[in-house]
N, CA, C and O atoms as CSV, one atom per row, in Angstrom:
chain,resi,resn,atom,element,x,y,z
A,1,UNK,N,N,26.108,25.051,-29.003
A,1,UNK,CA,C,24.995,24.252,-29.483
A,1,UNK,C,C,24.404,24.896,-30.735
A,1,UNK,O,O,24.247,26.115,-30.799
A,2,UNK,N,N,24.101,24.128,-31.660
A,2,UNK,CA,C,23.826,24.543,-33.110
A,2,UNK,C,C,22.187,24.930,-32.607
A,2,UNK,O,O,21.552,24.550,-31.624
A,3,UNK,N,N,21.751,26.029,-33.957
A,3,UNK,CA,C,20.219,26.392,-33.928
A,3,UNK,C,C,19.628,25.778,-34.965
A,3,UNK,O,O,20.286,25.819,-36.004
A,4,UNK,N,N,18.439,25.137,-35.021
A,4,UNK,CA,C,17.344,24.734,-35.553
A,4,UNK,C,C,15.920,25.876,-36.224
A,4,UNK,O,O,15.099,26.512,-35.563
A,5,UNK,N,N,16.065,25.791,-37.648
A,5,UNK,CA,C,14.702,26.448,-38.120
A,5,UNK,C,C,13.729,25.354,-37.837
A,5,UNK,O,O,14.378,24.308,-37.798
A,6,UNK,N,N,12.453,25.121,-37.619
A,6,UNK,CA,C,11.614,24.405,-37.837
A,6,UNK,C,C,10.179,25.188,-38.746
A,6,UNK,O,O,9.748,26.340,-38.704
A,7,UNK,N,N,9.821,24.212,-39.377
A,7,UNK,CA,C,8.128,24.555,-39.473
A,7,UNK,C,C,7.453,23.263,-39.203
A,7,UNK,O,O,7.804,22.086,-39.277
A,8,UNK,N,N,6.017,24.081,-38.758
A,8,UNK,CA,C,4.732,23.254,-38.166
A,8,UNK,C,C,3.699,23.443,-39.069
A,8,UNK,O,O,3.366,24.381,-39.793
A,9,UNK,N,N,3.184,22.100,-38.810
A,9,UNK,CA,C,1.638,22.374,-40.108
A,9,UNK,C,C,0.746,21.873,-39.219
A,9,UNK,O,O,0.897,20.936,-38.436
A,10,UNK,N,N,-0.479,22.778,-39.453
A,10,UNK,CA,C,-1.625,22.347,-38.522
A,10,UNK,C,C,-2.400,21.059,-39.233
A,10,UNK,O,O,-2.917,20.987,-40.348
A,11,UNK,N,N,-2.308,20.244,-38.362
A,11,UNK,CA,C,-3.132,18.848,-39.050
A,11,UNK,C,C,-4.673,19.133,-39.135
A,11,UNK,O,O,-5.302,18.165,-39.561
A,12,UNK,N,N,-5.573,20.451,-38.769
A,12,UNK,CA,C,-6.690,20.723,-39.116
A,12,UNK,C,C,-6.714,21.516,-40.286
A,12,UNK,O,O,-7.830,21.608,-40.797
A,13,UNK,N,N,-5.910,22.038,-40.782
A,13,UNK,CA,C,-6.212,22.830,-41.986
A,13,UNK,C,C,-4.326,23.247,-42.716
A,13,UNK,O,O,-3.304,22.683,-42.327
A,14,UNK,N,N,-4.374,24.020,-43.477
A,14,UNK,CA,C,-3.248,24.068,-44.279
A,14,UNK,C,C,-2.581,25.739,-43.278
A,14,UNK,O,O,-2.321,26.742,-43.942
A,15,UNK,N,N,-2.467,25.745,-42.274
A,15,UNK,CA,C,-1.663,26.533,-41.807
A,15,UNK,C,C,-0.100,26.292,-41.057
A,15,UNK,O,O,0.201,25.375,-40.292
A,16,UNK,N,N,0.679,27.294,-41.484
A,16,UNK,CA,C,2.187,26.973,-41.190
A,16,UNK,C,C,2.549,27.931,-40.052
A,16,UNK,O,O,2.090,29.034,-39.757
A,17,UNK,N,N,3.560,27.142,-39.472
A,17,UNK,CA,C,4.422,27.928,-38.239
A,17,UNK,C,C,5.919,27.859,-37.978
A,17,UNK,O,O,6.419,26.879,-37.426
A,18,UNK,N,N,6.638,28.923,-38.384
A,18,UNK,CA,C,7.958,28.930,-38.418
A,18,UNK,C,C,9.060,29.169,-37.502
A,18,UNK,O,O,9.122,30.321,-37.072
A,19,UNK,N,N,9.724,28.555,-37.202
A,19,UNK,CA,C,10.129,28.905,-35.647
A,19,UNK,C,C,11.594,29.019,-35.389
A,19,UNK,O,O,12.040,29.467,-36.445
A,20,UNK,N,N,12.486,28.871,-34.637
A,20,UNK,CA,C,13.629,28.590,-34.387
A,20,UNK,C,C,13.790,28.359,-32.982
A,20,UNK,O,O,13.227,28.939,-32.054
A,21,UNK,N,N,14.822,27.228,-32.939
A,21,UNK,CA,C,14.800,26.842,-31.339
A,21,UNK,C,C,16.496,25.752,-31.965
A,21,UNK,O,O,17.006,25.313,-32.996
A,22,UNK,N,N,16.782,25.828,-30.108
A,22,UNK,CA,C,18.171,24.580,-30.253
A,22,UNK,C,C,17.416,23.104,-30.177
A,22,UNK,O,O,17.998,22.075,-30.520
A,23,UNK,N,N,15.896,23.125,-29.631
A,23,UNK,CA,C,15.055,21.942,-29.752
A,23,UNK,C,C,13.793,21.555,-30.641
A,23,UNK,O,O,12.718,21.069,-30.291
A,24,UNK,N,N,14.038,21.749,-31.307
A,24,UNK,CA,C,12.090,21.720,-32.320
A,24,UNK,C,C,11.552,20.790,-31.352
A,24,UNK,O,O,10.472,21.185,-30.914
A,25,UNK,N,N,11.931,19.718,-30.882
A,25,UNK,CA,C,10.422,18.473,-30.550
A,25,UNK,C,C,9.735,19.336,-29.481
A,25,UNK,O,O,8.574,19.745,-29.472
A,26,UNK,N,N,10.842,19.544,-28.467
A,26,UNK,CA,C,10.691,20.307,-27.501
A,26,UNK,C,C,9.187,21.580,-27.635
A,26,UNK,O,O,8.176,21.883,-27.002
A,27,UNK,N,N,9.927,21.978,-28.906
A,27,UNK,CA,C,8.826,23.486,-28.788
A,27,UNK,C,C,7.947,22.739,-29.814
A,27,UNK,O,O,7.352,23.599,-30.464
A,28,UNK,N,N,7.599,21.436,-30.254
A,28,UNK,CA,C,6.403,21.081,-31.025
A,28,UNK,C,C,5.097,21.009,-29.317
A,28,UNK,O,O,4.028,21.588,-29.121
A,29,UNK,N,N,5.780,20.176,-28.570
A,29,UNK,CA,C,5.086,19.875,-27.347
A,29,UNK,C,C,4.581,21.217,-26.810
A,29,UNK,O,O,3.452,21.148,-26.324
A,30,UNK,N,N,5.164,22.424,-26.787
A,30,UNK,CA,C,4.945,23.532,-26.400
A,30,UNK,C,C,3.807,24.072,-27.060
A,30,UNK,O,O,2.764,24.460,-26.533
A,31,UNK,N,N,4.078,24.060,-28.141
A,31,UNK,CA,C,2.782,24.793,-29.620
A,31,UNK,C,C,1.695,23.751,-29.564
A,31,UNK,O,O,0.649,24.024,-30.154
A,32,UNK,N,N,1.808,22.407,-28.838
A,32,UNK,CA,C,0.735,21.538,-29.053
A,32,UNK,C,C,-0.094,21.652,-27.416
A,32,UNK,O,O,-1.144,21.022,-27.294
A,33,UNK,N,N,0.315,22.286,-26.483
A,33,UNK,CA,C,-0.071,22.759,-25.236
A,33,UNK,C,C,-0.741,24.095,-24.652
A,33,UNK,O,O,-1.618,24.267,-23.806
A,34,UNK,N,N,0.277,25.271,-25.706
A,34,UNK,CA,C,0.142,26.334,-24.522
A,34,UNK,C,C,-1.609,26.790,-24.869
A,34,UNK,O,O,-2.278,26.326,-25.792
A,35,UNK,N,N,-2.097,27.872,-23.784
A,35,UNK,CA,C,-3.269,28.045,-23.921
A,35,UNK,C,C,-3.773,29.312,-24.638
A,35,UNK,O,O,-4.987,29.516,-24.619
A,36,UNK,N,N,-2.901,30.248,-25.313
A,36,UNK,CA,C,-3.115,31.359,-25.749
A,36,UNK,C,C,-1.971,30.880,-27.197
A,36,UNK,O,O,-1.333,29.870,-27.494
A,37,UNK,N,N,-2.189,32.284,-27.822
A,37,UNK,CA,C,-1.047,32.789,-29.076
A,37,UNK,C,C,-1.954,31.971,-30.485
A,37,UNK,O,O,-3.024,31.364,-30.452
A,38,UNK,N,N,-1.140,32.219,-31.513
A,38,UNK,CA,C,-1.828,31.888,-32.748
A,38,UNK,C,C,-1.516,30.293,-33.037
A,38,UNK,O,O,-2.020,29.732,-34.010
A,39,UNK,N,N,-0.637,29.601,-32.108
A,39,UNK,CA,C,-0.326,27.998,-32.498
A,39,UNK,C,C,-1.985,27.285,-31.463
A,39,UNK,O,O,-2.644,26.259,-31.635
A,40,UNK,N,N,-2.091,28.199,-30.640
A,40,UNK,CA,C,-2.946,27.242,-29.634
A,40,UNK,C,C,-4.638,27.200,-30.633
A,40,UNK,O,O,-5.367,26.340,-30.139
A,41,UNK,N,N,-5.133,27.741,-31.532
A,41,UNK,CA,C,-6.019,28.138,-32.281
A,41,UNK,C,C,-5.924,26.721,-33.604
A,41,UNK,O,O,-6.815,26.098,-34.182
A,42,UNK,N,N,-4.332,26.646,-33.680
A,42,UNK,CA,C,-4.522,25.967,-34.841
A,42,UNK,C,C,-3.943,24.111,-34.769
A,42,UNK,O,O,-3.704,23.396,-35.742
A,43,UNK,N,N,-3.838,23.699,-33.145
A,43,UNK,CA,C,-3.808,22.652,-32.795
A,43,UNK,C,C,-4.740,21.173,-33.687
A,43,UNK,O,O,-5.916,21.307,-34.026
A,44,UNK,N,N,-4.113,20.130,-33.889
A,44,UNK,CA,C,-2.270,19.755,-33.373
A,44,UNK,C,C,-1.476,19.956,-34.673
A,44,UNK,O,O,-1.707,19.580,-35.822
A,45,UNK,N,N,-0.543,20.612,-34.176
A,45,UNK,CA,C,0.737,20.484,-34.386
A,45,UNK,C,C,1.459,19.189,-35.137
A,45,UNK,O,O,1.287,18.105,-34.579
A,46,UNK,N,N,2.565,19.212,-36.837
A,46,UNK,CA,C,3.140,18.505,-36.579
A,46,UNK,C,C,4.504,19.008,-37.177
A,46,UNK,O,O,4.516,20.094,-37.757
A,47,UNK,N,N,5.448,18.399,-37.081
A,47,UNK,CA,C,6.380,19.154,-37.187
A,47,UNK,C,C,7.002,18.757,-38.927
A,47,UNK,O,O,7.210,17.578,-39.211
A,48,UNK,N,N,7.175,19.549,-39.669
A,48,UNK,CA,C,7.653,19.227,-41.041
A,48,UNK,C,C,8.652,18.970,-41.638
A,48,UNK,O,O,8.892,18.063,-42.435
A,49,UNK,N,N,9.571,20.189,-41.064
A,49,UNK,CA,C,11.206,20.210,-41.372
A,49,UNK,C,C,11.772,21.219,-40.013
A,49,UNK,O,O,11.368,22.211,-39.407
A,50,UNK,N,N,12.990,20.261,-39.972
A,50,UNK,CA,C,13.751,21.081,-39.274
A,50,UNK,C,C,15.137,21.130,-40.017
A,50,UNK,O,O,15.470,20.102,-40.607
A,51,UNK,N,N,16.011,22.255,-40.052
A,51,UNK,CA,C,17.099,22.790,-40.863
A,51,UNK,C,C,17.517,22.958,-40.191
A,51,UNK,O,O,16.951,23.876,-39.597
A,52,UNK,N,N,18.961,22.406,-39.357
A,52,UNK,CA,C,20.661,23.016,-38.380
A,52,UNK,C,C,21.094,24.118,-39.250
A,52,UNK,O,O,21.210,24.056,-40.474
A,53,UNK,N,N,21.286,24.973,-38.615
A,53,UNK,CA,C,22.338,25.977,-38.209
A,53,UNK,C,C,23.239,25.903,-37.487
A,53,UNK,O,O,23.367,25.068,-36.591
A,54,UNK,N,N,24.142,26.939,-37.829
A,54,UNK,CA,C,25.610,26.846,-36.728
A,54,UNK,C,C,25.372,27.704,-35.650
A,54,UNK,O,O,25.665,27.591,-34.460
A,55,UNK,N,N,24.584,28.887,-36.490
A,55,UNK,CA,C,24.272,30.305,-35.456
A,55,UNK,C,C,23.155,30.188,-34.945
A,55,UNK,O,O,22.579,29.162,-34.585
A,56,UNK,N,N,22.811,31.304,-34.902
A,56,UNK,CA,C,21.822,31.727,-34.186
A,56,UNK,C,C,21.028,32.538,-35.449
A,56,UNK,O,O,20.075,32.225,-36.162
A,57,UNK,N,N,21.862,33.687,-35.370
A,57,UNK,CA,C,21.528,34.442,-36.029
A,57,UNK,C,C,21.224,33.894,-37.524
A,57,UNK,O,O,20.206,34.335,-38.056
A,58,UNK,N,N,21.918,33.087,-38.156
A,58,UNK,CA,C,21.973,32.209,-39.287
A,58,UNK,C,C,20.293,31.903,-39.390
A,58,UNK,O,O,19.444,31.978,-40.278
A,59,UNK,N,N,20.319,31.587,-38.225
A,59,UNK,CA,C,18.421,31.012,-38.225
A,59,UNK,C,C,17.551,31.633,-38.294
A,59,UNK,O,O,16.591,31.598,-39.064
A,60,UNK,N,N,17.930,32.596,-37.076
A,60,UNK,CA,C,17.033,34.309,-37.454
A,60,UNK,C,C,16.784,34.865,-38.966
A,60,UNK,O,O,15.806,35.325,-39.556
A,61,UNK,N,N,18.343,34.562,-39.359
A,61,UNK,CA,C,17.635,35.533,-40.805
A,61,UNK,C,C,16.575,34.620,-41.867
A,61,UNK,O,O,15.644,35.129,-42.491
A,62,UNK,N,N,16.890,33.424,-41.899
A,62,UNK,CA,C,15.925,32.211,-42.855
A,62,UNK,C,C,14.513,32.387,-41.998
A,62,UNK,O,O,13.461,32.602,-42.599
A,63,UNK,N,N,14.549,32.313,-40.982
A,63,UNK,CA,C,13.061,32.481,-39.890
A,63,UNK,C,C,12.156,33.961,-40.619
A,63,UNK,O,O,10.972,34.026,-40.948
A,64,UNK,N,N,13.384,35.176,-40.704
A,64,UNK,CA,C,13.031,36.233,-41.371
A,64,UNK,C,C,12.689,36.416,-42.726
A,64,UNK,O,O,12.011,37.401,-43.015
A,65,UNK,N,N,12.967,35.805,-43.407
A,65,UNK,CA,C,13.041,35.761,-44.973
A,65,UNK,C,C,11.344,35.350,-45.006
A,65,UNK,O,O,10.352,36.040,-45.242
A,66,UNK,N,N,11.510,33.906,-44.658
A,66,UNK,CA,C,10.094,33.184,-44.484
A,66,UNK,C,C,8.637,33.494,-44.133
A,66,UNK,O,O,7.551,33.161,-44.608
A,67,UNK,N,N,9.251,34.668,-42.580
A,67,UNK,CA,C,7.930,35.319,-42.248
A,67,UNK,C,C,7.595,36.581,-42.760
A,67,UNK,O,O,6.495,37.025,-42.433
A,68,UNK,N,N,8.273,37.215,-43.455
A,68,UNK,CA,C,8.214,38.876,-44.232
A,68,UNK,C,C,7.274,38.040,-45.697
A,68,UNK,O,O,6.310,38.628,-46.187
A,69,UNK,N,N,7.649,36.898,-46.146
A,69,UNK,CA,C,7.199,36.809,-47.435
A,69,UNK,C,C,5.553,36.329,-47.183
A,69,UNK,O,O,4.564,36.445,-47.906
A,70,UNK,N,N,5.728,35.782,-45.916
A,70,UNK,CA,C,3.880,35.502,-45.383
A,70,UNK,C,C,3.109,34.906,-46.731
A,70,UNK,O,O,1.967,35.218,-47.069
A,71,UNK,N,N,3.817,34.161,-47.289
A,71,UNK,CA,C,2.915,33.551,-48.706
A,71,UNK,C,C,3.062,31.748,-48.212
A,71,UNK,O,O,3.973,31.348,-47.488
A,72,UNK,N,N,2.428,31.226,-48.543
A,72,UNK,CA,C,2.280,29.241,-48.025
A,72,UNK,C,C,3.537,29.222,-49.158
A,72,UNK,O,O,4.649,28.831,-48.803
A,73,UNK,N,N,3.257,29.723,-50.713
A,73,UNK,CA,C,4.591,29.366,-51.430
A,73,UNK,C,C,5.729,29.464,-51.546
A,73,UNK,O,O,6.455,28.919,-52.378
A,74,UNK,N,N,6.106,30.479,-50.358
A,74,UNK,CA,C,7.361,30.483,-50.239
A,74,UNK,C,C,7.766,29.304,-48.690
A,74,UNK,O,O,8.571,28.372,-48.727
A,75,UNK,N,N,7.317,29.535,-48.032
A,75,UNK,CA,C,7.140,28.003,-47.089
A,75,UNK,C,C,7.231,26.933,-47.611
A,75,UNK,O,O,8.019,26.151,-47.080
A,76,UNK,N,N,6.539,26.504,-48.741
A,76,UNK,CA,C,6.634,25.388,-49.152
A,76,UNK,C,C,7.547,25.285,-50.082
A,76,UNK,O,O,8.035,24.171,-50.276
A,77,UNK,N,N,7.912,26.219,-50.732
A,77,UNK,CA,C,9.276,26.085,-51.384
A,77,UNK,C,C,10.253,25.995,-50.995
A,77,UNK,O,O,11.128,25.383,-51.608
A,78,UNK,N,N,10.401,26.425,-50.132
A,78,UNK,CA,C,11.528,26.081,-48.547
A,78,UNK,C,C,11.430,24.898,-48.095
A,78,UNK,O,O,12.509,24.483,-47.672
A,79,UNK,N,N,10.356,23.988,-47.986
A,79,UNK,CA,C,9.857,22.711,-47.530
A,79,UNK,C,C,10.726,21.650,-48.497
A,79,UNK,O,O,11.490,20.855,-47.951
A,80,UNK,N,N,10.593,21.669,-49.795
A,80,UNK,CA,C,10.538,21.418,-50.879
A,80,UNK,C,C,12.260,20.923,-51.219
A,80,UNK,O,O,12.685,19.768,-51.202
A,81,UNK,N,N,13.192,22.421,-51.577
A,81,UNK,CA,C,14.274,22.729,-51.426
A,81,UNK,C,C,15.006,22.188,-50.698
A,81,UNK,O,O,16.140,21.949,-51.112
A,82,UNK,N,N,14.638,21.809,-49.394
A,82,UNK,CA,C,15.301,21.503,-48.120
A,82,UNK,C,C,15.036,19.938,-47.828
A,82,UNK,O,O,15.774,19.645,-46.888
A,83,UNK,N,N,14.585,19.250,-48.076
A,83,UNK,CA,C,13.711,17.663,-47.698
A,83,UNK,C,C,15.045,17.208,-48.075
A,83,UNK,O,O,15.311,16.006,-48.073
């Protein structure tokens, strides 16, 4: 089963969430539920892009790239790039 990057944008303000899963909708419902962590703060949830992978790891490293650079412009240039 192929892996999925996703990002989430909080529909209250301009914050992003980068993720990887074999399901994004799946883990949108999750980030739009659970009761702790930094997604439950910035509810609701919607989902922006999701990008297939073959790997796993493939996803890991774009998931990595994304969250080391911790800037909205590189997120959104990724957003952007990828549509």
């Amino acid at each position: 089963m192929n892996w999925f990057l996703y990002i989430l944008k909080s529909k209250l303000n301009e914050k992003y969430y980068v993720g990887i899963s074999q399901n994004p909708e799946r883990r949108l419902k999750y980030h739009n539920s659970i009761e702790k962590g930094f997604t439950s703060r910035y509810r609701p949830w919607k989902l922006i892009l999701k990008k297939e992978y073959s790997s796993r790891i493939e996803a890991q490293n774009i998931e990595k790239k994304l969250k080391l650079g911790k800037s909205r412009k590189v997120i959104e240039g990724f957003i952007v790039d990828n549509k």
